[in-house]
N, C-alpha and C positions, 0 to 999 in steps of 0.2 A: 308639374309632372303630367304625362300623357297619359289617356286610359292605355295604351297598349305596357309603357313604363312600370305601370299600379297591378296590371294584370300579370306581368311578368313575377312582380315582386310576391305577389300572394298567392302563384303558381310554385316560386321555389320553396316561400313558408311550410306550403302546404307537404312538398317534398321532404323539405328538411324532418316535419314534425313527423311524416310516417318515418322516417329511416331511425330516428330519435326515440319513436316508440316503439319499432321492431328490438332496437337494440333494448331499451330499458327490458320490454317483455322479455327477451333473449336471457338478458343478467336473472332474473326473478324466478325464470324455468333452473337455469345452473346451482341458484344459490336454495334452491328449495331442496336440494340432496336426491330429487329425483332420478333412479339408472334405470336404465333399460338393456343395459353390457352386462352379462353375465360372465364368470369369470369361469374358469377347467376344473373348480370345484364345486359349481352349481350357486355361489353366492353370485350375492349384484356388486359389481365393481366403480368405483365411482370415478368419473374420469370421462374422455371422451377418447372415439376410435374412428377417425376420419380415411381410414385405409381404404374405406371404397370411394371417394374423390377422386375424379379423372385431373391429371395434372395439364396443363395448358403445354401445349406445342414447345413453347419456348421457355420452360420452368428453371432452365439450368444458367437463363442470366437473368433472374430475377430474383434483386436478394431478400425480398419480402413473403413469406408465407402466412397466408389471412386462412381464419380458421372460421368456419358458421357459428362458431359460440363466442365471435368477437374477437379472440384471441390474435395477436400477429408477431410474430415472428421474423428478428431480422437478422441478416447473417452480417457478423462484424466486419470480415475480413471480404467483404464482397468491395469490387471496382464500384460500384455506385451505393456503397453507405452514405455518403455522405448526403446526397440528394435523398433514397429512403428518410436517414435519418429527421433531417429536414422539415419534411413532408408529416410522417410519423410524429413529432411532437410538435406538430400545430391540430392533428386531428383525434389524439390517442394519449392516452395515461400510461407511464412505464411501469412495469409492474418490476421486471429485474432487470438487472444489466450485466452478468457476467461478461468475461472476457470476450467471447466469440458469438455468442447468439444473444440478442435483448429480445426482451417478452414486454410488446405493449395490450392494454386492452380498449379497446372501443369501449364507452360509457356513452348516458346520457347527455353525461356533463361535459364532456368532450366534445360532443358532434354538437353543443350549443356553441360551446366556444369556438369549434372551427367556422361556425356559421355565422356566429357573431363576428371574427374576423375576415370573411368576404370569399371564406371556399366556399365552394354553389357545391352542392348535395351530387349533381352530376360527375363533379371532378377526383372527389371522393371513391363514388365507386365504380370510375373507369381507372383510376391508380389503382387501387389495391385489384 
């Protein structure tokens, strides 16, 4: 193996492991019951409120919605579920699957095993 080869390789480890530990840190903040949303009767709401997110140019063919608390969102009945789909369960854990929208979540243990199976950390967060 080249040094250029060896330096690639522990250039994307090193990738992989910060996006692996943003997300674990991510899950840890959620599952700690921490709000910051107050709700119209003055209590804290538990839940997240992403309505100030600027949507992408071209949001209305794209049938995946990725959320900052991991969360994503696919729409069933979209022309490219299937490639979403795809994609979606080699890097994400399902959480539901009703009929028209599935709910995956990014985990730790997910973004090893997409990495453990040959998706580079880059490919990742230019899809979603």
């Amino acid at each position: 193996m080249s040094d250029e080869a060896a330096g690639d390789q522990v250039e994307e480890y090193a990738n992989a492991r910060k996006l692996v530990l943003r997300a674990a840190t991510r899950e840890a903040l959620l599952k700690s019951g921490k709000t910051t949303n107050v709700g119209e009767d003055g209590l804290p709401v538990s839940g997240a409120d992403f309505s100030n997110l600027t949507l992408k140019p071209d949001h209305c063919a794209r049938p995946v919605w990725t959320c900052p608390d991991g969360a994503i969102y696919l729409e069933a009945f979209h022309e490219l579920y299937s490639s979403a789909y795809d994609f979606l369960v080699a890097i994400a854990e399902p959480v539901a699957r009703p009929e028209f929208l599935h709910e995956y979540k990014l985990t730790p243990y997910s973004l090893y095993a997409a990495v453990a199976t040959n998706i580079d950390t880059e490919s990742i967060v230019r899809v979603l």
